[in-house]
GULUM-217185 format. One line per 3 residues: number of its first residue (from 1); their letters; for each residue z negated, x negated, y of C-alpha. Coordinates in Angstrom, 3 decimals. Example, Ala and Ser with C-alpha at 12.3 -4.5 7.8 and 13.67 -1.06 7.14 Angstrom:
! residues 2
1) as) -7.800,-12.300,-4.500  -7.140,-13.670,-1.060
This chain:
! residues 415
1) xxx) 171.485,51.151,7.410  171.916,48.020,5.386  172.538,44.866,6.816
4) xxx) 174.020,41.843,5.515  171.859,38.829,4.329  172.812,35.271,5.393
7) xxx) 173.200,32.720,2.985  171.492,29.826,4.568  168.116,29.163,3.432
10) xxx) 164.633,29.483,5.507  164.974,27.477,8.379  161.852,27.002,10.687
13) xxx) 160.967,28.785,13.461  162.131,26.103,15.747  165.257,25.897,14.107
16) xxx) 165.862,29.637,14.233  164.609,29.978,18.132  167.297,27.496,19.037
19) xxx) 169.943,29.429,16.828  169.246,33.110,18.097  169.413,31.864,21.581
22) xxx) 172.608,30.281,20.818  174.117,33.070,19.459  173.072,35.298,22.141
25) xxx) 175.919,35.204,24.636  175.425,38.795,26.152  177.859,41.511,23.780
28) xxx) 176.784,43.671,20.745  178.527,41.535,18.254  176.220,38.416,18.703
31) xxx) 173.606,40.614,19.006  174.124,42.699,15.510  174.423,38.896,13.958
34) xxx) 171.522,37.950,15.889  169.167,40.312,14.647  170.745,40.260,11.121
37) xxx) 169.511,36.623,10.847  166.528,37.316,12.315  165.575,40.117,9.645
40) xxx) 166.260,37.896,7.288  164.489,35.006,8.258  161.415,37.426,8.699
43) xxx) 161.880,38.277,4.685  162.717,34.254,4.130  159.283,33.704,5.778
46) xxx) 157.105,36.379,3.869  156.701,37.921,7.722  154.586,41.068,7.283
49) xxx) 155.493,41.988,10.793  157.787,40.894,13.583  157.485,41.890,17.256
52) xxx) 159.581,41.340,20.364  157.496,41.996,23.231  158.912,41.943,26.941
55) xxx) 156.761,40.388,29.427  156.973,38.177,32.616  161.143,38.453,32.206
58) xxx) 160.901,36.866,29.284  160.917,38.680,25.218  159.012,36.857,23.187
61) xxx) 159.627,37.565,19.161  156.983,36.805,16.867  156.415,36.677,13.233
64) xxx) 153.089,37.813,11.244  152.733,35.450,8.393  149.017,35.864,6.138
67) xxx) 147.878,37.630,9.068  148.637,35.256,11.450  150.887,35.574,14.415
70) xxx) 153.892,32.496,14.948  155.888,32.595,18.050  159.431,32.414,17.156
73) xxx) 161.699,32.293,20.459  161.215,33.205,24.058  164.707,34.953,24.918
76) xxx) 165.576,36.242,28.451  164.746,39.573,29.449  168.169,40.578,29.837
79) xxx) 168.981,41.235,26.073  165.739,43.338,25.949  167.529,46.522,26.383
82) xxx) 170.447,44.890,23.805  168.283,44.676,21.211  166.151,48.008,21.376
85) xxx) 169.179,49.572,21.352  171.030,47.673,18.420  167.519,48.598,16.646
88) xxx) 167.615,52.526,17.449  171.078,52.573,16.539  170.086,51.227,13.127
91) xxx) 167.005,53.068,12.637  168.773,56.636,13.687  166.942,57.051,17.044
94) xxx) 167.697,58.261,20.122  169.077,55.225,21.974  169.075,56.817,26.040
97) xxx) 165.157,57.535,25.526  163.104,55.100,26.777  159.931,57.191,27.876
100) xxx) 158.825,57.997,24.418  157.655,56.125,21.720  160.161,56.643,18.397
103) xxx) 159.606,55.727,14.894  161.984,54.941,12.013  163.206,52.374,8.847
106) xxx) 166.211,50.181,8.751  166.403,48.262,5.309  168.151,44.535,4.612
109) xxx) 168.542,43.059,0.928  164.818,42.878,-0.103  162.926,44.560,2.551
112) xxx) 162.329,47.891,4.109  161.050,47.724,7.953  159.732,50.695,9.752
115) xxx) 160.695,50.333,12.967  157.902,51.609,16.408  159.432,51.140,19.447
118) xxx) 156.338,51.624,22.466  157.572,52.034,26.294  155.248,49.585,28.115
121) xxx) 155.535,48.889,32.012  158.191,45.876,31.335  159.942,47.395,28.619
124) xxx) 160.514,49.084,25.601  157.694,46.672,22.890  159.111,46.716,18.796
127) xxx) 157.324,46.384,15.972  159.123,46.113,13.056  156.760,46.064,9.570
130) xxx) 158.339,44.680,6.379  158.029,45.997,3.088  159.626,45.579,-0.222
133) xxx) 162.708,47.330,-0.457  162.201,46.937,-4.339  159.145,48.990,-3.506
136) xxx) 157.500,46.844,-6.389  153.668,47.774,-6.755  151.593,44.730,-7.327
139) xxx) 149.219,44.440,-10.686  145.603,44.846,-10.037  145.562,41.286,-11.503
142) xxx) 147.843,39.916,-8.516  145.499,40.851,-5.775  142.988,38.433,-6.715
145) xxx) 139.556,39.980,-7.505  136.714,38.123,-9.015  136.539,38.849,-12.890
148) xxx) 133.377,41.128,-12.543  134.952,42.976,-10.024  138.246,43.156,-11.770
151) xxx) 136.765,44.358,-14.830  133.977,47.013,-13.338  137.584,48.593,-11.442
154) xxx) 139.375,49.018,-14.056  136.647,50.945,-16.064  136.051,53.319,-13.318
157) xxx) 139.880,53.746,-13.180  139.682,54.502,-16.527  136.821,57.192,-16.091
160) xxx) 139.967,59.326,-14.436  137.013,61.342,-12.668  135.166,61.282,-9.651
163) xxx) 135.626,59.878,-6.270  136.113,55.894,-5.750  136.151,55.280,-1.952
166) xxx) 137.736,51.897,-0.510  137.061,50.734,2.836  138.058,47.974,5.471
169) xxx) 139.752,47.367,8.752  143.439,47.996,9.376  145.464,45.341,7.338
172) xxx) 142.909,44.580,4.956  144.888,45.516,2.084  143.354,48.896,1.145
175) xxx) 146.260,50.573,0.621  147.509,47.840,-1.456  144.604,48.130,-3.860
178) xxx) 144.974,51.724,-4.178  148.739,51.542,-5.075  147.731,48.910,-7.370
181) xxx) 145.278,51.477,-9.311  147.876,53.978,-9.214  150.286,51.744,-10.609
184) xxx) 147.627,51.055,-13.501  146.421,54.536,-13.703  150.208,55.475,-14.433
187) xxx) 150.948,52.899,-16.903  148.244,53.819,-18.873  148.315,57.197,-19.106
190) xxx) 151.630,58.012,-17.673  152.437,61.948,-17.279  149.431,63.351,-18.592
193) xxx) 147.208,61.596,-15.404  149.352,64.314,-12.955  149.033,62.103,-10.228
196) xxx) 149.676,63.021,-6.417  149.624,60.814,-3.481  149.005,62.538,0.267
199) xxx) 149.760,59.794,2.832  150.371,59.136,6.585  153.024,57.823,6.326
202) xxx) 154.460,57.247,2.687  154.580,53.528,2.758  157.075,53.752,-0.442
205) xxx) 159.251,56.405,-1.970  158.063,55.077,-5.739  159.710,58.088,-7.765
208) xxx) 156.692,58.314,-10.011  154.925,60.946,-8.973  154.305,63.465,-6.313
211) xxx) 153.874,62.009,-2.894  153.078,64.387,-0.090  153.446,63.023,3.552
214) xxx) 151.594,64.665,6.344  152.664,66.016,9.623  151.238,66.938,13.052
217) xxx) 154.620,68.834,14.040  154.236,71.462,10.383  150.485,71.636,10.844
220) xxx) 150.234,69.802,7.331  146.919,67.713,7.846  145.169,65.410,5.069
223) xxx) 142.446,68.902,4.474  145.146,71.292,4.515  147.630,69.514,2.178
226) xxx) 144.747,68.224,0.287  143.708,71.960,-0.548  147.091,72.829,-1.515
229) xxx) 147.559,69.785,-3.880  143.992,71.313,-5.461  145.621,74.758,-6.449
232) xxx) 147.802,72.820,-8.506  145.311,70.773,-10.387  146.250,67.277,-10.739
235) xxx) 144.508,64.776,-12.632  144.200,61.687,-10.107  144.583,62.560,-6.086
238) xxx) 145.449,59.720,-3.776  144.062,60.755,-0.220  145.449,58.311,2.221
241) xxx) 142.221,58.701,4.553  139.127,60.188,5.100  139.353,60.773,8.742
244) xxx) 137.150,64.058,9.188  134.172,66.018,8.257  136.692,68.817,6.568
247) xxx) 138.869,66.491,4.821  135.610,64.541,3.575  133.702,67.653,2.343
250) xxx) 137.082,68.907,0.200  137.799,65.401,-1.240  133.911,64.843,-2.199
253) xxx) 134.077,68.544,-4.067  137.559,67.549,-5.639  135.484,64.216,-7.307
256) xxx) 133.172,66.374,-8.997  135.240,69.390,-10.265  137.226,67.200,-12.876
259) xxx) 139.541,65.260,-10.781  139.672,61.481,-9.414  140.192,61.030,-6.350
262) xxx) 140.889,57.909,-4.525  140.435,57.367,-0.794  139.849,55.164,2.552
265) xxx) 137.340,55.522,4.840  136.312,52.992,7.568  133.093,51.434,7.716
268) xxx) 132.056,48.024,7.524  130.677,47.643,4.255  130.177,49.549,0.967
271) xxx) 126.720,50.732,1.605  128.102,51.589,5.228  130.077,53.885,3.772
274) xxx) 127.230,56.202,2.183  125.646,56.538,5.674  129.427,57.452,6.788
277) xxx) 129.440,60.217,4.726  125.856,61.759,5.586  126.827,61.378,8.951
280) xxx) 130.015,63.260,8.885  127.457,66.256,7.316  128.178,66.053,3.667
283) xxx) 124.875,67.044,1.521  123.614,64.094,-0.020  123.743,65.685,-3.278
286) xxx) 127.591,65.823,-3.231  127.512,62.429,-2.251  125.748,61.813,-5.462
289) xxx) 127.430,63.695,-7.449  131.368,62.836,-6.627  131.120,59.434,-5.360
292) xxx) 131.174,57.026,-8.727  131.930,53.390,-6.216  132.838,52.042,-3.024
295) xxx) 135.132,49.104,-2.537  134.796,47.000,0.489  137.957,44.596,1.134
298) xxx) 139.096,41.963,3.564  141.927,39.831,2.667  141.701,35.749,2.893
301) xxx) 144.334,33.358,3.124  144.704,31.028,0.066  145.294,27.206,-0.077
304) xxx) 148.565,25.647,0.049  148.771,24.251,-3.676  151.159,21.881,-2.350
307) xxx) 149.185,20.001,0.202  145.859,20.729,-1.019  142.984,17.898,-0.310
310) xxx) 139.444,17.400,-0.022  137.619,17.674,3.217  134.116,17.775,5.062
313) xxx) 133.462,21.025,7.055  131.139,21.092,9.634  127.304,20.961,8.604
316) xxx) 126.907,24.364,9.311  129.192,25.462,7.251  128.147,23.489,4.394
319) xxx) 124.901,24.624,4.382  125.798,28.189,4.501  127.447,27.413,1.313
322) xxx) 124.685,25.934,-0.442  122.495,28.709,0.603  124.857,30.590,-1.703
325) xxx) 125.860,28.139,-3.881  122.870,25.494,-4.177  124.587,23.693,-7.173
328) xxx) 127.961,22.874,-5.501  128.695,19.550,-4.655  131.859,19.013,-3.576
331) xxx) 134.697,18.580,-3.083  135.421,21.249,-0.335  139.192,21.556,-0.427
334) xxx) 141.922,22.154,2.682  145.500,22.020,2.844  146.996,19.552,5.029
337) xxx) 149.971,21.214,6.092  153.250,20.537,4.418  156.588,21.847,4.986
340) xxx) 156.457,24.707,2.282  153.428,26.120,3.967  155.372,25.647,8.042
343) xxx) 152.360,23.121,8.462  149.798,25.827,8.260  147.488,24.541,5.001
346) xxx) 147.848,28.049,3.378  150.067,30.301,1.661  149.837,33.928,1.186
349) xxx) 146.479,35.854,0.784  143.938,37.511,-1.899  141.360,40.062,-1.295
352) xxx) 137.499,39.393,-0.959  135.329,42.292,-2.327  132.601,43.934,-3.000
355) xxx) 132.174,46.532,-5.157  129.111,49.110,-5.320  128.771,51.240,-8.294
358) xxx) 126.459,53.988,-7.355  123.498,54.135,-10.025  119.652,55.923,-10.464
361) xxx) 118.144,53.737,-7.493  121.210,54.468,-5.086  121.353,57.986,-5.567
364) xxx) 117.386,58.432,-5.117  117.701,56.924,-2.261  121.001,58.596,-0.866
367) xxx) 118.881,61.789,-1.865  116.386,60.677,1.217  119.316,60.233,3.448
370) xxx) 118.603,56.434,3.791  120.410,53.980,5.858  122.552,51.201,5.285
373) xxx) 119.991,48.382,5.640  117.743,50.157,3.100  120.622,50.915,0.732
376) xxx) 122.003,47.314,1.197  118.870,46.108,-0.135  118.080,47.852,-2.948
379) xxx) 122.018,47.461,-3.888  120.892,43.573,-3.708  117.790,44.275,-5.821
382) xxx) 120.273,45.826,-8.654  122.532,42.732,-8.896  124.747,43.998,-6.339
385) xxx) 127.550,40.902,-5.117  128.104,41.368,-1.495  131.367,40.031,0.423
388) xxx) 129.863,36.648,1.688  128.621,35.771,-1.888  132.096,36.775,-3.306
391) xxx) 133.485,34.453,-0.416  130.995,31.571,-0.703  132.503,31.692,-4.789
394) xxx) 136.185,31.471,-3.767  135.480,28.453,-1.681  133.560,27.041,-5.003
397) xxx) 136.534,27.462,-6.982  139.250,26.136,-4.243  140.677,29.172,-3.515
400) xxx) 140.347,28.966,0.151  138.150,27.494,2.934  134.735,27.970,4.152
403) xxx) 136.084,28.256,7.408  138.892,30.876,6.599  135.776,32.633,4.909
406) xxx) 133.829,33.374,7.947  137.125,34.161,9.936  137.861,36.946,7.410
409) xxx) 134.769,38.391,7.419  133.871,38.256,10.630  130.632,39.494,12.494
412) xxx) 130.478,42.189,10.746  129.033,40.778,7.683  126.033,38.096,8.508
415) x) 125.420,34.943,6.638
């Protein structure tokens, strides 16, 4: 279903609180123009995500902007039920169910949202995810790797053999990056790459080339549709996840019988990834012999360019910088907060990598079944850029903070 957009511009989320609850006087009508303007302001705001989430009488609707979560409005608990419903009616779902979680999309003018609607013990939570209704891939240029690491992607893209692994938590952006080299893939070669995507779920309906979706309910799984799309030989496989042993063991053979393959798997790092893989049970010497990379991704929020200004972090900080960068002096940069970032200092995000190309001192080692501290180092010891170093180098340049650094990497990467 399509709804209309309104024409007023992005108002704040004050602003828009103190309209929806306005407008909310108890029948469908104000609640169909409620949620219309609220879908819109979501897109207005670049929302990734908004939630309504029942709890203590109240619903309180959120927005996920860069990552972050903004409160919106607290509305009374009464129009709870009024708005799951208005939602299921949109989405096609089953509107007198409210014991079973339901999926589905409603679109507006510029976005897509799939729609999850989760019984809790207050109430039926939704979670409504935005995405361009456009479906417009974004360049490998837009996402914001280094040069090095921009440059050493595209040539294995262009190898158009093998298997290239990404990893990452959820929301990092990995399936971003891999539509991205798609995208690329198909621009450059067009037909003749035969490319075929196997997904849970398919994200977007791109028309330009085979996308398989997979499905508990038909018994399709990643391994079993991923054998299936072997029979029929395609040039460049797009394998939403790596979730099991079987589905690893097919994918790894597919990367060294001709084809490239592109995948996720979840592990903390890039050398995490090759101990992954031996754990799951796959022989080291397929690991050798399919995987050509890893690319470990977190995503960062960049500066405001509007409000930008010098700062002084916090000693600690600083010197973790100059362990990395002993030649930077200043100025360390931080946006103030200005009305076209909503006060937050930052607008949108870019990824950090790291990307590990496996070579002759990897693979010996891989051979021994190492671990991921051994591996780590000698990747180091080859010239190897690891995601703190990548970070420490955005902060150089003014692309973000020091502070917004460590958040997005978390503990799982040590200074």
């Amino acid at each position: 279903m399509t709804l209309t957009v309104p024409t007023n511009g992005r108002m704040t989320p004050e602003a828009l609180g103190e309209e929806l609850l306005s407008m909310l006087g108890g029948d469908d009508r104000h609640m169909k123009e409620a949620l219309d303007l609220l879908l819109s302001q979501a897109v207005m705001h670049r929302a990734s995500d908004v939630h309504a989430e029942p709890y203590r009488g109240m619903l309180k609707v959120r927005f996920r902007v860069d990552g972050y979560f903004r409160d919106v409005v607290e509305l009374p608990g009464e129009v709870l039920e009024q708005m799951v419903a208005r939602v299921k009616v949109m989405a096609g779902l089953i509107v007198h169910r409210r014991d079973i979680p339901q999926e589905g999309r409603i679109r507006i003018e510029g976005a897509d949202f799939r729609v999850s609607i989760l019984p809790t013990v207050a109430g039926e939570k939704l979670a409504l995810r935005a995405f361009d209704a456009a479906g417009r891939l974004m360049e490998l240029e837009e996402l914001g790797f280094s040069s090095p690491t921009l440059v050493n992607f595209e040539h294995l893209l262009g190898g158009l053999s093998g298997t290239i692994l990404l990893t990452g938590p959820s929301g990092s952006g990995k399936t971003t990056t891999i539509y991205a080299a798609l995208k690329r893939i198909h621009d450059r070669y067009g037909d003749h790459a035969a490319i075929t995507t196997i997904e849970d779920p398919v994200e977007y309906d791109l028309g330009l080339f085979a996308q398989v979706q997979v499905s508990s309910r038909s018994e399709l799984s990643f391994a079993s549709a991923l054998t299936s799309v072997l029979r029929q030989d395609p040039g460049v496989i797009m394998l939403g996840e790596i979730r099991d042993p079987q589905t690893g063991e097919i994918a790894m053979r597919a990367g060294l019988t001709g084809h490239l393959v592109l995948s996720t798997i979840h592990s903390g790092t890039a050398c995490g990834v090759l101990a992954r893989l031996m754990d799951m049970g796959i022989e080291p010497y397929i690991v050798n012999s399919s995987v050509r990379a890893v690319l470990a991704q977190r995503l960062a929020r960049r500066l405001c360019k509007h409000c930008v200004d010098a700062y002084e972090p916090d000693p600690a900080l600083v010197d973790l910088v100059k362990k990395y960068a002993p030649e930077f002096d200043g100025p360390f940069l931080k946006g103030k907060g200005c009305p076209s970032c909503l006060g937050t200092g930052f607008h949108g995000r870019f990824a950090l990598t790291e990307l590990l190309v496996l070579g002759d001192r990897l693979s010996g080692l891989i051979a021994e079944k190492a671990g991921t501290g051994k591996l780590e180092r000698a990747a180091l010891e080859t010239g190897f850029t690891p995601l703190l170093s990548d970070g420490i180098e955005q902060v150089v340049t003014g692309r973000t903070t020091v502070e917004e650094v460590v958040r997005a990497l978390g503990t799982e990467v040590s200074p």
